[in-house]
Structures are given as structure tokens and as C-alpha cells.
PQR file with spaces between the fields and no chain letter, atoms N, CA, C, O and H, PARSE charges and radii, in Angstrom:
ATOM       1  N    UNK     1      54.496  157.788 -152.808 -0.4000 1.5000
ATOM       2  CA   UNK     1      53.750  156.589 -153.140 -0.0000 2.0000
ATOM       3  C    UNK     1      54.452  155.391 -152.499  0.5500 1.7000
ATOM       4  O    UNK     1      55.665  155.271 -152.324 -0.5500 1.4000
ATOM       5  N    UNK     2      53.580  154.610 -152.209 -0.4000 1.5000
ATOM       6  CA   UNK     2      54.071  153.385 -151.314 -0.0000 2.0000
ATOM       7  C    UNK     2      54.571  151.985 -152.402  0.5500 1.7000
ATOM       8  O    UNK     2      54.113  151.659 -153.497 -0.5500 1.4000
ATOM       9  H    UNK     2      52.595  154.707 -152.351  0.4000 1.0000
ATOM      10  N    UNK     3      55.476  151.483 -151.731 -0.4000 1.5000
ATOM      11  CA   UNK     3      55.813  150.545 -152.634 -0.0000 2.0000
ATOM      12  C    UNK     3      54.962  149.322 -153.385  0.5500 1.7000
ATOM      13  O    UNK     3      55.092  148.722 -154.452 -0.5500 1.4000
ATOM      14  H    UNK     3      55.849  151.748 -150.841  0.4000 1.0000
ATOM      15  N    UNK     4      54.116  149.274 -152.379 -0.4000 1.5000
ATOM      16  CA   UNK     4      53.016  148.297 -152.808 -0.0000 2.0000
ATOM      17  C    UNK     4      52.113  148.833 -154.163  0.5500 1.7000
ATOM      18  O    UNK     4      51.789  148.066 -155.070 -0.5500 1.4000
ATOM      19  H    UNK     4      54.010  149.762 -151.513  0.4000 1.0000
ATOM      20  N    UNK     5      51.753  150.345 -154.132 -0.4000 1.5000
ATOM      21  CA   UNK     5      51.082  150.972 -155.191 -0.0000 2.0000
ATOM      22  C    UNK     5      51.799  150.880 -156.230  0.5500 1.7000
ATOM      23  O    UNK     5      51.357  150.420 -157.283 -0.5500 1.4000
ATOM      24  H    UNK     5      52.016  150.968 -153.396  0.4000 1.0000
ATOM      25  N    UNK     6      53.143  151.353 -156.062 -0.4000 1.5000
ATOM      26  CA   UNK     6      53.981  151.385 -157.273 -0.0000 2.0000
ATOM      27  C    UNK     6      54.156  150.326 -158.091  0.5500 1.7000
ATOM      28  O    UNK     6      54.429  150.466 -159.283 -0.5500 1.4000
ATOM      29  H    UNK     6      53.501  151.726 -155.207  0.4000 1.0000
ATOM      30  N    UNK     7      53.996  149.049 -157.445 -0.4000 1.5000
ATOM      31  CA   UNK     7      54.077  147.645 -158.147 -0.0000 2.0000
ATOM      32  C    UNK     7      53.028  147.282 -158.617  0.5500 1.7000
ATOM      33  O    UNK     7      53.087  146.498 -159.564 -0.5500 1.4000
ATOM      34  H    UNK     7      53.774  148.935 -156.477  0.4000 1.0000
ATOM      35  N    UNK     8      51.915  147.655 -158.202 -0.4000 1.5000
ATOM      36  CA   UNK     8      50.264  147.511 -158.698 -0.0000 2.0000
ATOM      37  C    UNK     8      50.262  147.980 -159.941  0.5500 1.7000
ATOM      38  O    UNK     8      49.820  147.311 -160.875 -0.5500 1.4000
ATOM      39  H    UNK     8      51.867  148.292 -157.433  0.4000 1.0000
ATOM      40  N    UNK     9      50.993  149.755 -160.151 -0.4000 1.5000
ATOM      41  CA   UNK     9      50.503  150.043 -161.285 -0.0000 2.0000
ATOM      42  C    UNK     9      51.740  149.761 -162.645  0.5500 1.7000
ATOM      43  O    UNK     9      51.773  149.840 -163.873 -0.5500 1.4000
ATOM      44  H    UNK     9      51.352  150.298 -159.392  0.4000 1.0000
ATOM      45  N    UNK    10      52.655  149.397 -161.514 -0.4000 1.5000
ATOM      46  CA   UNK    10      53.616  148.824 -162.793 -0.0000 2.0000
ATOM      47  C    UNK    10      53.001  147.389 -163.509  0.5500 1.7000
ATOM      48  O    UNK    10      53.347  147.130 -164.662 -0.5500 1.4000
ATOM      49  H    UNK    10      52.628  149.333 -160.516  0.4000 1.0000
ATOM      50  N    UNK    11      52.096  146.492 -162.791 -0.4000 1.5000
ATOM      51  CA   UNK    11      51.690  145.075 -163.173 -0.0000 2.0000
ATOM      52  C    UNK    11      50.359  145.497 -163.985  0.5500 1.7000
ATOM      53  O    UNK    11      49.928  144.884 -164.961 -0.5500 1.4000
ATOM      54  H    UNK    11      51.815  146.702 -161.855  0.4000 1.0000
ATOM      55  N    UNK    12      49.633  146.955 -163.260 -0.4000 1.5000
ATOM      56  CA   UNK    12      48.301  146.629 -164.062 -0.0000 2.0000
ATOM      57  C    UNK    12      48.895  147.635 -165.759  0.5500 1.7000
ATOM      58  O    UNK    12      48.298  147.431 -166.816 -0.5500 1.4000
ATOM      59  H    UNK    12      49.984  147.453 -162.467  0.4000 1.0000
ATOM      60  N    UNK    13      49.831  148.418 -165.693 -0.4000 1.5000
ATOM      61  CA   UNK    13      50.849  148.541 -167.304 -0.0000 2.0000
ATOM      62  C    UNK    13      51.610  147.292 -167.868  0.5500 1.7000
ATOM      63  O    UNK    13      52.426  147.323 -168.790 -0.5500 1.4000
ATOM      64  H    UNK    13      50.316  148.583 -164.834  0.4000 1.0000
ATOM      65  N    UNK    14      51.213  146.195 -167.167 -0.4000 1.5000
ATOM      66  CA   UNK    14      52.214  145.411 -167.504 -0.0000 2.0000
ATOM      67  C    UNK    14      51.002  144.303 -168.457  0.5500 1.7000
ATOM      68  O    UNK    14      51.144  143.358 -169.232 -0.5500 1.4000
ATOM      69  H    UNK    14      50.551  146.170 -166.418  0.4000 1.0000
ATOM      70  N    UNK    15      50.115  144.862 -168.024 -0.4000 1.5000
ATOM      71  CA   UNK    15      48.772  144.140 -168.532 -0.0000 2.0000
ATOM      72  C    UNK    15      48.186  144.641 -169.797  0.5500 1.7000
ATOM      73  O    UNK    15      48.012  143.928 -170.786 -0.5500 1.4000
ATOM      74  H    UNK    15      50.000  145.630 -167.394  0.4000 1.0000
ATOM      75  N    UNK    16      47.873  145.970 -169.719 -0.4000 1.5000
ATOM      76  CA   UNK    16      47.779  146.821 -170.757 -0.0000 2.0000
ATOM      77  C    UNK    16      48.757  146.832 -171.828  0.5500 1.7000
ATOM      78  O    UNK    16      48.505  146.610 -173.013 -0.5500 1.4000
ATOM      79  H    UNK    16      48.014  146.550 -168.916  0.4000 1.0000
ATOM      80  N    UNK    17      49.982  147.129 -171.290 -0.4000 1.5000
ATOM      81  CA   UNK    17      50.715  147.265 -172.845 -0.0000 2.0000
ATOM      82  C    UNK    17      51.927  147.003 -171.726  0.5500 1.7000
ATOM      83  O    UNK    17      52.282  147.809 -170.866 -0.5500 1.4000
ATOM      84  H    UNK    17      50.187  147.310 -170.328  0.4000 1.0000
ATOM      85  N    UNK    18      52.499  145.602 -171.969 -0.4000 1.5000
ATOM      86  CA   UNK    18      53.621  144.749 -171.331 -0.0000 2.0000
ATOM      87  C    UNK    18      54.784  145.440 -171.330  0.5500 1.7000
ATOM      88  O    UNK    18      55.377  145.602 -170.263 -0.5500 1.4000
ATOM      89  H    UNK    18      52.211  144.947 -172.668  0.4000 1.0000
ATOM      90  N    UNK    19      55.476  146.142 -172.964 -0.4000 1.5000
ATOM      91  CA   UNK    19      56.068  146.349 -173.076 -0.0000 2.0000
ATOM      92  C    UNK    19      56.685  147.765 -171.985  0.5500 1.7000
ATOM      93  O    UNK    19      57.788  147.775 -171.438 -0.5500 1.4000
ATOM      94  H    UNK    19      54.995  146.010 -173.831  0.4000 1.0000
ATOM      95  N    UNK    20      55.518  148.985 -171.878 -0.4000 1.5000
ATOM      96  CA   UNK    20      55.896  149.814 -171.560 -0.0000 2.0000
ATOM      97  C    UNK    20      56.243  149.781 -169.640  0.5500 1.7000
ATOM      98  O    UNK    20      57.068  150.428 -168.995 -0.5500 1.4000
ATOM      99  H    UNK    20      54.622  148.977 -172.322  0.4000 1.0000
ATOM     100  N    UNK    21      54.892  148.414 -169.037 -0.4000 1.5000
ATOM     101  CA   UNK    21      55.182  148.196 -167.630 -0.0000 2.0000
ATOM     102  C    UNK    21      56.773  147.989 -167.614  0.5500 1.7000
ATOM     103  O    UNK    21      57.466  148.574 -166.782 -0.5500 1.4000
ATOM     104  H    UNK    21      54.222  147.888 -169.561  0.4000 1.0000
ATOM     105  N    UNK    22      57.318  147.118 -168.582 -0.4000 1.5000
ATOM     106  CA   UNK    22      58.795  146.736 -168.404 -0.0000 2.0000
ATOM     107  C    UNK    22      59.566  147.862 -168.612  0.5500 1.7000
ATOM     108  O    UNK    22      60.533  147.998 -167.862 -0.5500 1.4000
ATOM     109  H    UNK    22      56.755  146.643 -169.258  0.4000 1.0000
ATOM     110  N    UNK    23      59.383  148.617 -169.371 -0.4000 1.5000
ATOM     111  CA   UNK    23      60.439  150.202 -169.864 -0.0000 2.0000
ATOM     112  C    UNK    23      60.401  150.878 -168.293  0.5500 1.7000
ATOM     113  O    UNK    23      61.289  150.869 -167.441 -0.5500 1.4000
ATOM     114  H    UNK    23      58.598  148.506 -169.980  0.4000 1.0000
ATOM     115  N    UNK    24      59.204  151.393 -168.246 -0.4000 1.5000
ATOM     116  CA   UNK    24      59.096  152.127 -166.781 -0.0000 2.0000
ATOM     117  C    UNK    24      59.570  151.431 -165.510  0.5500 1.7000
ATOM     118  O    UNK    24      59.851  152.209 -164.598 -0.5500 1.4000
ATOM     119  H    UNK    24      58.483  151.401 -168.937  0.4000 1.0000
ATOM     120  N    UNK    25      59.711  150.198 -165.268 -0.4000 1.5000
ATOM     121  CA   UNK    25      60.551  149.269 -164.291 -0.0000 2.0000
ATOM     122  C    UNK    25      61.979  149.213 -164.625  0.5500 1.7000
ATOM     123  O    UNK    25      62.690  149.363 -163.632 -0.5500 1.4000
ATOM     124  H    UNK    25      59.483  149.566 -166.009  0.4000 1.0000
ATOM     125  N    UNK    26      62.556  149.055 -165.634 -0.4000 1.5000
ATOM     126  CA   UNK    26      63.869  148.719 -165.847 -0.0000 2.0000
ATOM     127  C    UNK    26      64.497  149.613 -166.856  0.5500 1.7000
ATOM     128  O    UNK    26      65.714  149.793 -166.809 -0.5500 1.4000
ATOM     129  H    UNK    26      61.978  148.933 -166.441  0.4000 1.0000
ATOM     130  N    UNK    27      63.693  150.247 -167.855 -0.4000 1.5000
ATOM     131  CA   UNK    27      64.349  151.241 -168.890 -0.0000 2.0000
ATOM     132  C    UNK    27      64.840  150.637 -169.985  0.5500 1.7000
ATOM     133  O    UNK    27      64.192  149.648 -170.326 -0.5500 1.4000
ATOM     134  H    UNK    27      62.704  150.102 -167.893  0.4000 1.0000
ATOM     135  N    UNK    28      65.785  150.910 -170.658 -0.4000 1.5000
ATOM     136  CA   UNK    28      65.638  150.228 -172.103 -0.0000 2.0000
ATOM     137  C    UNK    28      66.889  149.209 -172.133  0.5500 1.7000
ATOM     138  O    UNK    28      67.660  149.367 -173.080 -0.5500 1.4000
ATOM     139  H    UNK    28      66.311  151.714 -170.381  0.4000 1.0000
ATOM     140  N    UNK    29      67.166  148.240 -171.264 -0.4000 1.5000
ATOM     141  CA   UNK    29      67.611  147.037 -170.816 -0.0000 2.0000
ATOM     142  C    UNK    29      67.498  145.994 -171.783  0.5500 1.7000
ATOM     143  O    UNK    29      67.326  146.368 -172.944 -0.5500 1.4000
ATOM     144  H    UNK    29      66.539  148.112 -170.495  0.4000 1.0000
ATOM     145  N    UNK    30      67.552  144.839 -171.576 -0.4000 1.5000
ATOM     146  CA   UNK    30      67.534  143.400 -172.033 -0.0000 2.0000
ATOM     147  C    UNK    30      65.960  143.002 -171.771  0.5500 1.7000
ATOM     148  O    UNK    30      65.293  142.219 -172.446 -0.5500 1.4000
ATOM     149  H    UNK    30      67.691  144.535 -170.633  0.4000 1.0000
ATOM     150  N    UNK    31      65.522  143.779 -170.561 -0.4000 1.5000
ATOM     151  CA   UNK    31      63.969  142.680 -169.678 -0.0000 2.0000
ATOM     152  C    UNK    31      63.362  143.325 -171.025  0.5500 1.7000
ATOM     153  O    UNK    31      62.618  142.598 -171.684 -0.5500 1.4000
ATOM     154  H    UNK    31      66.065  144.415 -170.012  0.4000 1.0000
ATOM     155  N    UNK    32      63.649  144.774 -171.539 -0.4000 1.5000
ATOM     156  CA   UNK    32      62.480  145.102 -172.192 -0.0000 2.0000
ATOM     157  C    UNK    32      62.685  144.626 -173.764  0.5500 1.7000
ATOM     158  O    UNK    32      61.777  144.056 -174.370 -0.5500 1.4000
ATOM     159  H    UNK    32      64.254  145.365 -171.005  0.4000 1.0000
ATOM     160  N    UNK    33      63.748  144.868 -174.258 -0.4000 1.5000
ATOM     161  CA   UNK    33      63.700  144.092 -175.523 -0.0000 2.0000
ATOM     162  C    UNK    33      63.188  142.702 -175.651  0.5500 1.7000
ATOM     163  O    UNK    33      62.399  142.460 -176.565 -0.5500 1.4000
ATOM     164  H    UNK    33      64.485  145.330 -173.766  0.4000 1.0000
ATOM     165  N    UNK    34      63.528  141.832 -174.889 -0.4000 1.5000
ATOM     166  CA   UNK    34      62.599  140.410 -174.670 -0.0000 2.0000
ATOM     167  C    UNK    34      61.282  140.673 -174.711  0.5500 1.7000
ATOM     168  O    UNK    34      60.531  140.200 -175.564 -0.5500 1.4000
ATOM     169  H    UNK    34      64.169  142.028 -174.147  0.4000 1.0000
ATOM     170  N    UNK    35      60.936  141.426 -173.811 -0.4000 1.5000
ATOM     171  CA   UNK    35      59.532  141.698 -173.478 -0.0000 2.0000
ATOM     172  C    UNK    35      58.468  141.822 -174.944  0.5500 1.7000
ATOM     173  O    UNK    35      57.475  141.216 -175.347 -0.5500 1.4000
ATOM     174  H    UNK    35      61.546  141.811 -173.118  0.4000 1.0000
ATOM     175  N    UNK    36      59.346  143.005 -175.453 -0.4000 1.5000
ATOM     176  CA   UNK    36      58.428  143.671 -176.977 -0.0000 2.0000
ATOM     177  C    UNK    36      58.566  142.172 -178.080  0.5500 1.7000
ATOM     178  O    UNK    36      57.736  141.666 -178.836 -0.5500 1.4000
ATOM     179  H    UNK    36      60.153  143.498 -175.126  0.4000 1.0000
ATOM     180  N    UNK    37      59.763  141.851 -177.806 -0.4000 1.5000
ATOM     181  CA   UNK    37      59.778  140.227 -179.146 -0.0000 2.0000
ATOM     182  C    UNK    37      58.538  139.460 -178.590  0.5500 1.7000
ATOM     183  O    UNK    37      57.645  138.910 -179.234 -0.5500 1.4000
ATOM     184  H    UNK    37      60.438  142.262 -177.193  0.4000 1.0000
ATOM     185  N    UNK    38      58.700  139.558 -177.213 -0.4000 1.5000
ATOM     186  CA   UNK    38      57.527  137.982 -176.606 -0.0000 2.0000
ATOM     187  C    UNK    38      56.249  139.088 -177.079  0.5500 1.7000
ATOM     188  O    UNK    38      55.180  138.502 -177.253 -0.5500 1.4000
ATOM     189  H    UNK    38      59.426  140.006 -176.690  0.4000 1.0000
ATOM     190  N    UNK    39      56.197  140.833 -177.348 -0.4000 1.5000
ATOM     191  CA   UNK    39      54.499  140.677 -177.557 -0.0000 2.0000
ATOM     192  C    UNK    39      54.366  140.777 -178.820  0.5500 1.7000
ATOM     193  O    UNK    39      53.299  141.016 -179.386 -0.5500 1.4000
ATOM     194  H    UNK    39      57.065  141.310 -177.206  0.4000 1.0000
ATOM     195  N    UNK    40      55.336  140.619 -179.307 -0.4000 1.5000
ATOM     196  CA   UNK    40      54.831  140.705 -181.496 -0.0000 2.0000
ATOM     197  C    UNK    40      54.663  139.608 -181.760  0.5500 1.7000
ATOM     198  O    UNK    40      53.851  139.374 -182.655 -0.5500 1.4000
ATOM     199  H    UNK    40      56.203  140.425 -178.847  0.4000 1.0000
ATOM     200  N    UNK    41      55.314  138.548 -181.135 -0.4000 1.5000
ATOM     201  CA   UNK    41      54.914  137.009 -181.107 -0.0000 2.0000
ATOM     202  C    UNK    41      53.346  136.768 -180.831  0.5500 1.7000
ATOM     203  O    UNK    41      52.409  136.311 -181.486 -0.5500 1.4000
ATOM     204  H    UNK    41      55.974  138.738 -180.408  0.4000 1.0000
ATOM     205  N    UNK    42      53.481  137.181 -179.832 -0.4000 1.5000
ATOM     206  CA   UNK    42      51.988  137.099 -178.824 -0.0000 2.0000
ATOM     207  C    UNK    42      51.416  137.724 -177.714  0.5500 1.7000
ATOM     208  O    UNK    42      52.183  137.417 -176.801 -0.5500 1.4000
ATOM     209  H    UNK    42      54.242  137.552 -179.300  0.4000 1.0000
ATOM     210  N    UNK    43      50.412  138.508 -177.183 -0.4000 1.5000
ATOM     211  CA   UNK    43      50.365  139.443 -176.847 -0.0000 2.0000
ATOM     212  C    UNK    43      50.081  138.289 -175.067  0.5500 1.7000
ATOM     213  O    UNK    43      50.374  138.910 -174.046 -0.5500 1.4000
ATOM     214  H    UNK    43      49.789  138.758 -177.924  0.4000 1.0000
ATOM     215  N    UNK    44      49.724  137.257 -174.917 -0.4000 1.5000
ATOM     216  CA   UNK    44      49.905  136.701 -173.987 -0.0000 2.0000
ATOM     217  C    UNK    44      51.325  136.422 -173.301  0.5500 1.7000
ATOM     218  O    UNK    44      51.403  136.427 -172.073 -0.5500 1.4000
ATOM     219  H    UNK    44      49.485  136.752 -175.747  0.4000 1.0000
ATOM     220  N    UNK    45      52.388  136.192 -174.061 -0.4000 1.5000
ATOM     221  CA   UNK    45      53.597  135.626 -173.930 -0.0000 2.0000
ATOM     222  C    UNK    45      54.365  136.901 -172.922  0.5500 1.7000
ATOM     223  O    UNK    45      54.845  136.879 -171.789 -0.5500 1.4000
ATOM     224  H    UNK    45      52.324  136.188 -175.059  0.4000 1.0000
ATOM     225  N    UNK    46      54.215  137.912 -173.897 -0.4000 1.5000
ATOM     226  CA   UNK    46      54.425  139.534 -173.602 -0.0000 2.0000
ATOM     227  C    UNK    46      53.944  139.616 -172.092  0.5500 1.7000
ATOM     228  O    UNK    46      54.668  140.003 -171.174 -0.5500 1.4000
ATOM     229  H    UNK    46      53.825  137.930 -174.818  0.4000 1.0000
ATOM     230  N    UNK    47      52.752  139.241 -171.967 -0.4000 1.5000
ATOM     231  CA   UNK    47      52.030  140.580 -170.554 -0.0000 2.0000
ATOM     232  C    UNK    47      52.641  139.053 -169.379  0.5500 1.7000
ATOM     233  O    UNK    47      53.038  139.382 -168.261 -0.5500 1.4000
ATOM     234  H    UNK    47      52.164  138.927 -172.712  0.4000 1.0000
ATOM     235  N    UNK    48      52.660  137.379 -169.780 -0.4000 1.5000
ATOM     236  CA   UNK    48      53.162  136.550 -168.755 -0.0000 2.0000
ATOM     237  C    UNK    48      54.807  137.033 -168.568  0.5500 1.7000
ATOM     238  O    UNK    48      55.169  136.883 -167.401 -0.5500 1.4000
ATOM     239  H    UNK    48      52.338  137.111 -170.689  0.4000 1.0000
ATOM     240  N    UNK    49      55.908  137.597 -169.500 -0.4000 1.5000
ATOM     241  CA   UNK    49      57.500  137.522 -169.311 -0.0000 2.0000
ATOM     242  C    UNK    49      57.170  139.068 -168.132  0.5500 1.7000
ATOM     243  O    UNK    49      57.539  139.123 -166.959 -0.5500 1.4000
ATOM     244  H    UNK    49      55.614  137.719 -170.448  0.4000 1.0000
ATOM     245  N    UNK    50      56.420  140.142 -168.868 -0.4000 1.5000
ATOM     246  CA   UNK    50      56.552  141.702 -168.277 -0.0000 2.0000
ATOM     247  C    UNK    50      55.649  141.354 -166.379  0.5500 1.7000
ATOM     248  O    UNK    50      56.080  142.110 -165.508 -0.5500 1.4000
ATOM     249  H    UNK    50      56.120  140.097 -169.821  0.4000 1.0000
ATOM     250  N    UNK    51      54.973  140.719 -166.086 -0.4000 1.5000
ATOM     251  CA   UNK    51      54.210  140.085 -164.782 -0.0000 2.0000
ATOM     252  C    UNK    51      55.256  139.630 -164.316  0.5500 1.7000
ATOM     253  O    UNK    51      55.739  140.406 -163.491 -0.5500 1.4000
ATOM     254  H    UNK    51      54.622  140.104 -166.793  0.4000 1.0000
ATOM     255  N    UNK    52      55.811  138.754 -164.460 -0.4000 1.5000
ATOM     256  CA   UNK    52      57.378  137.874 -164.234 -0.0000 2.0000
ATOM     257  C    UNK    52      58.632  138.910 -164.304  0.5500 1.7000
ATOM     258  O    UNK    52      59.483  138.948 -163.416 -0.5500 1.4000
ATOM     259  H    UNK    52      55.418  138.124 -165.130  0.4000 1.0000
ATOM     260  N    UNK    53      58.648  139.520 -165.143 -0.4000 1.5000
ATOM     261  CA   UNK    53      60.185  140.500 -164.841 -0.0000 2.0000
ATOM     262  C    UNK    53      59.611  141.649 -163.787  0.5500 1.7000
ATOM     263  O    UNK    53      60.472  142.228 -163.123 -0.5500 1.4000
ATOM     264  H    UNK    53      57.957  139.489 -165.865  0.4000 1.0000
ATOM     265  N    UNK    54      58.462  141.959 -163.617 -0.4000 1.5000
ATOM     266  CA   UNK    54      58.375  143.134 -162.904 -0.0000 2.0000
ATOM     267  C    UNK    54      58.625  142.784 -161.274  0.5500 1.7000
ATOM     268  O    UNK    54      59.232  143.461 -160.445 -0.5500 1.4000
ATOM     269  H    UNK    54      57.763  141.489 -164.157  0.4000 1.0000
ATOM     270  N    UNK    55      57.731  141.086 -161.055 -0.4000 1.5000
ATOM     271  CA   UNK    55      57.603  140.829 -159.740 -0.0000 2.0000
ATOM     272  C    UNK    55      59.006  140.167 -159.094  0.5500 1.7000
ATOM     273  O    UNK    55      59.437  140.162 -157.941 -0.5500 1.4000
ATOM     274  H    UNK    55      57.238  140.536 -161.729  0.4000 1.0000
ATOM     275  N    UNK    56      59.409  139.737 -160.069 -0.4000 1.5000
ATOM     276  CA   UNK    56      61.165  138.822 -159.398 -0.0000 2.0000
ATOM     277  C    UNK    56      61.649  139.858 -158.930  0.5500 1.7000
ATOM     278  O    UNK    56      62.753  139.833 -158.387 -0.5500 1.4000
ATOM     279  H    UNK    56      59.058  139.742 -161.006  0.4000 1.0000
């Protein structure tokens, strides 16, 4: 799989359920614990930090 695909479907999981695009990019890190607080807060906050940690 090409790198471009791989980032597609990490962003369009990152849309669906934020938390898990971030697990499958980085694993059970710092990006993803942030990630799951920003979506129990809000499920917008969540899928804008997991869009942002996946693409930096």
C-alpha cells in the first residue's frame, strides 16, 4: 500500500472514531490518550486533535 492510501485511511478512522485513527498511527502513546480525553469532551475536538496528530 502506498503511502498516500495509508494516510487516507488513517484520516478517514480518524473521522469515524478519532481515537482508534490515533492508536493505529502511533499506538498507545501520549497523541492517543489526549485524543480519547478531547473525544469524551467532544466528539469534534477528538476527530480536529486525531486529523492534526495524524497529518504533522
Amino acid at each position: 500500500m502506498r503511502e498516500g492510501t495509508a494516510t487516507f485511511i488513517d484520516i478517514l478512522l480518524a473521522i469515524i472514531l478519532p481515537p482508534l485513527g490515533v492508536f493505529l498511527k502511533f499506538g498507545c502513546q501520549v497523541e492517543f490518550w489526549i485524543c480519547l480525553i478531547l473525544t469524551l469532551f467532544g466528539y469534534l475536538p477528538g476527530i480536529i486533535y486525531a486529523v492534526y496528530a495524524i497529518t504533522k
